[in-house]
N, C-alpha and C positions, 0 to 999 in steps of 0.2 A: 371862734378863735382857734379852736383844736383843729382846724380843717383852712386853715390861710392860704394855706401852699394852692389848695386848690379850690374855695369858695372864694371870688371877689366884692363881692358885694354881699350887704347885709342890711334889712329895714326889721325895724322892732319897733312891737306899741308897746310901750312901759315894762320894759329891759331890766333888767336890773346887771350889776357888772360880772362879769364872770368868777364864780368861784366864792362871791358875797354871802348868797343863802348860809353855807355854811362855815363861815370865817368868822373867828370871836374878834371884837371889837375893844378898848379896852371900858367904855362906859357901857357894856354887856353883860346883865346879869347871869348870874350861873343857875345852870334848875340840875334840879337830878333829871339824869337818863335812868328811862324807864322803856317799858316797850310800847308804849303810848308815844313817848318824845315824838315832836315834829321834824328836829332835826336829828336825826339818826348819827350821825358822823360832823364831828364839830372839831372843824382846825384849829388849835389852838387852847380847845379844852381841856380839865385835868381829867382825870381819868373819872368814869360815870358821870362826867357833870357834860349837860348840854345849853343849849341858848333857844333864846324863843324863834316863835315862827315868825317871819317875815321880816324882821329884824331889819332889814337892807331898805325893803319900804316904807317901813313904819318910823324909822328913826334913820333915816339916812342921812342926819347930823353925825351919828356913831361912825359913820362909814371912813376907815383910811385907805382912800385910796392909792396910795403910796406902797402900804402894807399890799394890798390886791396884787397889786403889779408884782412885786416881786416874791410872793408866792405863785405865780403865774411863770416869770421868769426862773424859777425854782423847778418847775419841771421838765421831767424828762422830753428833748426834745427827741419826734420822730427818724430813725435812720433806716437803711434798709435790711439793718439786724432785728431792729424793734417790730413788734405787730401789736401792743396792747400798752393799755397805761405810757401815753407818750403824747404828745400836739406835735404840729408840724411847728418849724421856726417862724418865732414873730414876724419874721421879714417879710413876711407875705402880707402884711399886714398896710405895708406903706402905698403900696396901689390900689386897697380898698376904698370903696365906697359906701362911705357907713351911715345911713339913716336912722333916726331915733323920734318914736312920734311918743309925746305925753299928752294923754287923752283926758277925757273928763275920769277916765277910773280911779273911785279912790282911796285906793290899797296902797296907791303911794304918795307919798307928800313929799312936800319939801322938795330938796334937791337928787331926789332918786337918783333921773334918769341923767342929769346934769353929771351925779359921780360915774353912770356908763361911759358918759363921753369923756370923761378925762382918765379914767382908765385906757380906753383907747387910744387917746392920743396921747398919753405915756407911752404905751408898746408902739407909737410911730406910725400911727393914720393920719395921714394927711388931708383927708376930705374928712370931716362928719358934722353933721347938720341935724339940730334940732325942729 
C-alpha cells in the first residue's frame, strides 16, 4: 500500500491488513511494555502499555477494519517535498490487482485474511480475490 503509485499488483499467503500488528483494538488487552514486548510501538496504546503478539491473527474477530482504513488514510501522503515517513496516494490502488491466498497455516483463524480484503476494498480496489 505505501508503494500504489508505483506497485500494481500484489499476491499474499495469509496477509494480515496493513498497519493491524500494531493497532489496538477495542476488545485488546493492555500488557505492560517491557523490552521484551512483542509489539514495540502500539497505536493506540497508553503510554508503556502494549498489546499481544499476533493479535490481528489470532482474534481477527478484534479487528475494525473501518478503524485501519482510516488510520491509513491519516497518513502522510508522498509529494515531491517528502522522502520519508509518507505512502503514496490510495489512488493507485484502484487498478490493482490484489491476490490473497489463506493456506492451511495456522497462525490465523477466523476471518484474518477476509479483514485484508475489505480493508482494501475500503481504500478502492477493485479486483481482489481470495
Amino acid at each position: 500500500m505505501s508503494f500504489s503509485k508505483h506497485v500494481k499488483g500484489l499476491c499474499v499467503q495469509d496477509g494480515q491488513p496493513y498497519g493491524c500488528a500494531a493497532t489496538r483494538f477495542e476488545e485488546d488487552a493492555l500488557l505492560p511494555q517491557t523490552r521484551e514486548s512483542s509489539v514495540p510501538h502500539c497505536i493506540g496504546c497508553p503510554a508503556n502499555t502494549t498489546i499481544m503478539y499476533d493479535h490481528c491473527k489470532s482474534h481477527a474477530h478484534w479487528v475494525n477494519t473501518t478503524q485501519l482504513v482510516e488510520n491509513a488514510l491519516a497518513l502522510p501522503t508522498c509529494s515531491k517535498d517528502t522522502e520519508w515517513d509518507c505512502v503514496d496516494d490510495f489512488d493507485g490502488l484502484k487498478d490493482a490487482k490484489i491476490y490473497l491466498a489463506r493456506t492451511e497455516c495456522r497462525t490465523y483463524t477466523g476471518n484474518a485474511v477476509e479483514n485484508t480484503r475489505d480493508v482494501y476494498e475500503k481504500l478502492g480496489t477493485n479486483a481482489t480475490g481470495i
